[in-house]
Each structure stands twice: as C-alpha cells, then as structure tokens.
C-alpha positions in Angstrom: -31.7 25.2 -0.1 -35.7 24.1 0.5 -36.9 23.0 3.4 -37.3 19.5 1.7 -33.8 19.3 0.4 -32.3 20.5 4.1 -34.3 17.9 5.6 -33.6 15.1 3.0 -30.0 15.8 3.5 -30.3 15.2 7.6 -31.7 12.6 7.1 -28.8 11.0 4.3 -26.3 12.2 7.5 -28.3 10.2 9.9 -28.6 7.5 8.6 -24.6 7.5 7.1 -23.8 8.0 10.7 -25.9 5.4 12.8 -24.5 2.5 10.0 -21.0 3.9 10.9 -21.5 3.4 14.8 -23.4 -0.1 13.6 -19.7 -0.9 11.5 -17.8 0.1 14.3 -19.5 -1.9 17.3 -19.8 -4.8 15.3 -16.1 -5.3 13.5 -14.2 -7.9 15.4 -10.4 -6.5 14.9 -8.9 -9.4 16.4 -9.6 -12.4 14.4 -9.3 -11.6 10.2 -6.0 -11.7 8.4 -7.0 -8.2 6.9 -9.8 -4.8 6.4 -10.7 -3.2 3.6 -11.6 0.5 5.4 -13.4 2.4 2.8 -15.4 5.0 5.7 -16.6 1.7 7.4 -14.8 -1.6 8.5 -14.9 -4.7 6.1 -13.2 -8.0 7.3 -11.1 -10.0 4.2 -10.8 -13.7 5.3 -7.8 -14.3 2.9 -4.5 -12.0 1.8 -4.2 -12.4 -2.0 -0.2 -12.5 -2.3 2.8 -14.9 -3.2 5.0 -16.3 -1.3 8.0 -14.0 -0.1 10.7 -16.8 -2.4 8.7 -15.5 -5.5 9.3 -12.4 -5.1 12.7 -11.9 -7.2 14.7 -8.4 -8.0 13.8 -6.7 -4.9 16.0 -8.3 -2.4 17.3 -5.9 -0.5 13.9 -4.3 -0.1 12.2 -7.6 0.5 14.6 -7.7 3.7 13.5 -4.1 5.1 10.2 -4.9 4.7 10.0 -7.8 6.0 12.2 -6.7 9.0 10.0 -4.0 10.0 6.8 -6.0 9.7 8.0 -8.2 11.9 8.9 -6.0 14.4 5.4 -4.5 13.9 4.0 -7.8 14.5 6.0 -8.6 17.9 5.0 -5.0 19.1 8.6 -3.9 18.7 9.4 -0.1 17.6 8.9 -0.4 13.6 9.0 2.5 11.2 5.8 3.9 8.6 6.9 2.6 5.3 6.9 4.5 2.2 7.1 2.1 -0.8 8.0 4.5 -4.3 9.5 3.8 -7.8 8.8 2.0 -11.0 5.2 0.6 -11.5 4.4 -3.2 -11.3 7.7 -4.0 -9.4 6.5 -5.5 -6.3 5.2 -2.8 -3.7 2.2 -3.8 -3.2 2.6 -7.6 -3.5 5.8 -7.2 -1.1 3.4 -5.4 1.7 0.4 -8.2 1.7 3.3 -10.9 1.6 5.1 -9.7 4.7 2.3 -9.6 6.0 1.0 -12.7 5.2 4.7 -14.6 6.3 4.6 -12.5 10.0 0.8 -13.8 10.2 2.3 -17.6 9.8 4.8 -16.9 12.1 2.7 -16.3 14.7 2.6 -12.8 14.9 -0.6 -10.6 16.0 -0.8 -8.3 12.9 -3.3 -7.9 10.4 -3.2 -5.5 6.8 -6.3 -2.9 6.8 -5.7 -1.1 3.0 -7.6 1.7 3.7 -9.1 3.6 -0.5 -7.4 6.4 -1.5 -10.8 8.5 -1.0 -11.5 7.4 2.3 -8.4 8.8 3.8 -10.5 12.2 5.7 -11.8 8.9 7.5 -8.8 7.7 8.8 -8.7 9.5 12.3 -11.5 7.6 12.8 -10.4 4.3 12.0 -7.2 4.7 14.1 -9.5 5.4 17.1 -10.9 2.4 16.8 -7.5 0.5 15.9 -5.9 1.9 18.6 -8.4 0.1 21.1 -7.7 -3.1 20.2 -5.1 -5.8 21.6 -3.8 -5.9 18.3 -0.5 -4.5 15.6 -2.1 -3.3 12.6 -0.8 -2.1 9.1 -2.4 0.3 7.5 -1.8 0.1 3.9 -2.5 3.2 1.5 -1.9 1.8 -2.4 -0.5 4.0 -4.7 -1.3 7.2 -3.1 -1.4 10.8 -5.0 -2.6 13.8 -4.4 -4.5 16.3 -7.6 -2.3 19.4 -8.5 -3.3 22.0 -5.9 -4.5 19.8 -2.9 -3.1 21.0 0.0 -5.0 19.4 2.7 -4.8 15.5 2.2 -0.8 15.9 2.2 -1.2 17.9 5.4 -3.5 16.1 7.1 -1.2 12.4 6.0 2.1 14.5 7.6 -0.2 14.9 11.0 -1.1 11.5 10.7 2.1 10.2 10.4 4.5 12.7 13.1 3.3 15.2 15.3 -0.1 15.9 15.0 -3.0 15.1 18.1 -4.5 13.0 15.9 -1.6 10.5 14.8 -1.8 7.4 14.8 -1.6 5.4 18.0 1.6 3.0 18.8 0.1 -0.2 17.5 -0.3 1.2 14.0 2.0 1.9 11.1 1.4 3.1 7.8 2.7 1.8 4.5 2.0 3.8 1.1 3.1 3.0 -2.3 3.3 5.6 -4.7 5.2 6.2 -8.3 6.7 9.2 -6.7 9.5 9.5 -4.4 7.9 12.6 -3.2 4.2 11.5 -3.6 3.4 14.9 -4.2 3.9 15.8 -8.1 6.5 18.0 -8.7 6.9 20.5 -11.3 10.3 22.5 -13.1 8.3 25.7 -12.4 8.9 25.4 -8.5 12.4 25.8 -9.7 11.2 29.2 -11.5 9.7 30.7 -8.8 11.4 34.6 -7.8 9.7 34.2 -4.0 10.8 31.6 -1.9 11.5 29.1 -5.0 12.8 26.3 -2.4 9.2 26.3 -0.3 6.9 24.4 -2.5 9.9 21.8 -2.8 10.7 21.8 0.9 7.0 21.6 1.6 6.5 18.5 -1.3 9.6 16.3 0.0 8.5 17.3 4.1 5.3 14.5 3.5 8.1 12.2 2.4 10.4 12.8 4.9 8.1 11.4 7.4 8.6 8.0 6.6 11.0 6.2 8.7 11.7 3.8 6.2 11.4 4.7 2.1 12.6 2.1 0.1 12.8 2.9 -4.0 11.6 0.4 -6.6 13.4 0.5 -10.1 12.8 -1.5 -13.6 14.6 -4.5 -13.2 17.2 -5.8 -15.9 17.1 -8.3 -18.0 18.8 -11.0 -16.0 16.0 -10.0 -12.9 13.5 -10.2 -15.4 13.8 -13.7 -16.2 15.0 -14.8 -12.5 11.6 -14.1 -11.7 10.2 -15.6 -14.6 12.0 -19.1 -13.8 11.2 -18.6 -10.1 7.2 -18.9 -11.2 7.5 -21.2 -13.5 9.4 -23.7 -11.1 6.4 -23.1 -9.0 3.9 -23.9 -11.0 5.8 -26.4 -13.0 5.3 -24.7 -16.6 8.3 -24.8 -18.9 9.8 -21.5 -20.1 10.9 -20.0 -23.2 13.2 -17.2 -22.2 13.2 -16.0 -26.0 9.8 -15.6 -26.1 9.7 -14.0 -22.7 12.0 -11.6 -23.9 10.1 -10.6 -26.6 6.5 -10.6 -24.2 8.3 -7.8 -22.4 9.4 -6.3 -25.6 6.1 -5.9 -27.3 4.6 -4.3 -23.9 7.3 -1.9 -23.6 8.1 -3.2 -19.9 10.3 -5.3 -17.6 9.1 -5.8 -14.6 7.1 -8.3 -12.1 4.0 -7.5 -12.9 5.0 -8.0 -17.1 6.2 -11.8 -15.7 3.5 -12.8 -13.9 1.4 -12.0 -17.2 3.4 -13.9 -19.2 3.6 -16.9 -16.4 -0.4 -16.4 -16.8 -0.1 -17.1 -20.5 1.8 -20.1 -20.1 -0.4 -21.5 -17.6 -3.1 -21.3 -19.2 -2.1 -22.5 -22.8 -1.0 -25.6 -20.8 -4.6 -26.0 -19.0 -2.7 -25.3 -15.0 -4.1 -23.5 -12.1 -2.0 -20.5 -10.6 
C-alpha cells in the first residue's frame, strides 16, 4: 500500500471514529419509542405496527411475546426471544407491537432493530445501552448467516450467554429468522464419517440460547380470513371472502402479510386511508 493510500485510509478511520464518539455523546436513550443502530445511534419518533387485536393466527405466540416484553418493560427477569417459521406470519409486526402496547402501558422500554451488517457493532451499542436508566429490546430482523461463516454465529452465542461481552441485564434480544436453527443446515452434515453430529450440535447450540423460541407456521384457511375480517372491521371496508380466497391463491400464500395486501387492495379501490 502507498504512502498516500496508508494515509488516506487513517484518515477514513479518523474521521468514522470521532462521528461514532459524536453519535454516542449526543443520542438521548431515554426519551424515543425506538433506534435504528446501523454502527451509530439513530432515534425513530414512531413504531410502525398494528394493534396487538389485529394480529389474528398467532395467539398463543402473541401471549409469550407479549408476556416477556412486559416483564422486560417492568425490569423483571425476561428471556432473549427467538422468533422462527413461515415468512410474512407476524414476527416482526408481533415484536414492534408488544412493544408498542408495553410503551402505552407505561412501561420504560424502547425497540433498537439493530441491521443485519452492523451486528460486529453491537458490543458497542450494549455498552452504551447498558448505561442508561432504561429496558431495551434489541431487535435483529430476519437474521442469517452465508454458508461457511463461523464468526457472526459465535460471536451472537457470546452475546447472548456466557461471553464477557454479553449483554448487560437491561437488554434482551429478539431475532426473527426463517430457520428454527438460524444457521442453514444441510443433508451432508448427516453424511459426514468424522464427528457427523458436530456441525449439527454446533448449528442448533446458537439456537438453544434463546430462552424463549416460538415457531411461526402458514396459517389455514379459516386463520386466513379471521385476519382478513379483523382488518377490514377496522378499517370499515367490506370483504369478499371468495375473492380473498382466490388473492391468496394466485400468490401461492396464506398468511398475514398476503391479507394485509389484499386489505390494501380493498382500501384503496374504495378511496380509504389505512
């Protein structure tokens, strides 16, 4: 590397360091509903979610979740959260909405969603969550890690149990992924002569970790269009179940996320506001 380059790149560091220490002083932790962390602090002055009655299919998980937030939100022992199963069912919306509903009941608790690629920050942001007077969630969406990456899944285990850098007592995580396991998993690992159980072991041990893992499925017909009714008696639209049906067909998917387009079709062929 030149001279030039070397110095160019110190500088780049510099500068990428004193704007962290500038983020860091600055960010008032005790007063937004939420944080986007993406290497540096951002306050959100709204969570983006429906209310916990719309949420329809999922109602044992709706309980656990909303359980353990509040728990988390009185500063009462409450478990990291690991959110897995079928896509567009909920997770995510289920997470912001908890937190949302603790937030109007008066507990101090706010949602930081931290991006997937700024997770080798997040010893850092738990030093500085864990210096305020505050309960925090820490909210990883649809997590994965590429074939072959071994330290990020390490590194989230440390996080999460056992490691000096974990994170401190006012903060839990809750990740969503497709995978029960997070980790893909493949037949070979099966097929292996030496040790064939270790990669498995070492896959599901991230898992494990999680206090509380709640699985998300494709709902049935009859959840489909509960939560389809549920919307549209919010938002006072009327329904065609037929044609809802055959929405869902022609996408190839059930789910919440299949509704809420649908209830976004009918509001807006009848002129309404969601």
């Amino acid at each position: 590397m030149s001279t030039t380059e070397d110095l160019l790149r110190r500088i780049a560091e510099a500068l990428e360091a004193t704007q962290a220490a500038r983020d860091d002083v600055t960010t008032d932790w005790l007063t937004a509903p939420a944080y986007v962390w993406d290497g540096a602090p951002r306050p959100v002055s709204a969570i983006e979610a429906p209310a916990l009655a719309l949420l329809r299919g999922i109602d044992k998980q709706k309980a656990a979740v909303t359980t353990n937030i509040g728990r988390l939100a009185a500063g009462l022992p409450a478990h990291d959260m690991l959110l897995w199963g079928a896509r567009g069912m909920g997770k995510s919306a289920l997470l912001r909405s908890a937190v949302m509903d603790a937030q109007a009941n008066g507990g101090s608790i706010a949602l930081v969603q931290v991006a997937t690629d700024a997770l080798p920050g997040l010893s850092r942001l738990f030093g500085l969550l864990g210096q305020a007077e505050r309960n925090f969630c820490v909210f990883i969406d649809d997590l994965g890690f590429a074939d072959g990456d071994s330290v990020g899944p390490r590194h989230l285990r440390s996080w999460l149990d056992g490691g000096v850098e974990a994170r401190p007592a006012n903060v839990r995580l809750a990740v969503t992924s497709n995978r029960r396991a997070i980790i893909a998993r493949h037949g070979a690992e099966q097929d292996d002569p030496i040790n064939p159980r270790d990669a498995v072991d070492d896959n599901l041990a991230l898992a494990d970790r999680f206090g509380l893992s709640l699985g998300f499925h494709v709902c049935t017909q009859d959840e489909y269009l509960d939560i389809l009714r549920g919307y549209a008696g919010e938002y006072g639209l009327e329904l065609d179940e037929h044609e809802a049906l055959e929405w869902s067909k022609r996408r190839g998917a059930r789910s919440g996320r299949t509704a809420w387009h649908f209830i976004t079709e009918l509001a807006g062929r009848a002129g309404k506001t969601l």
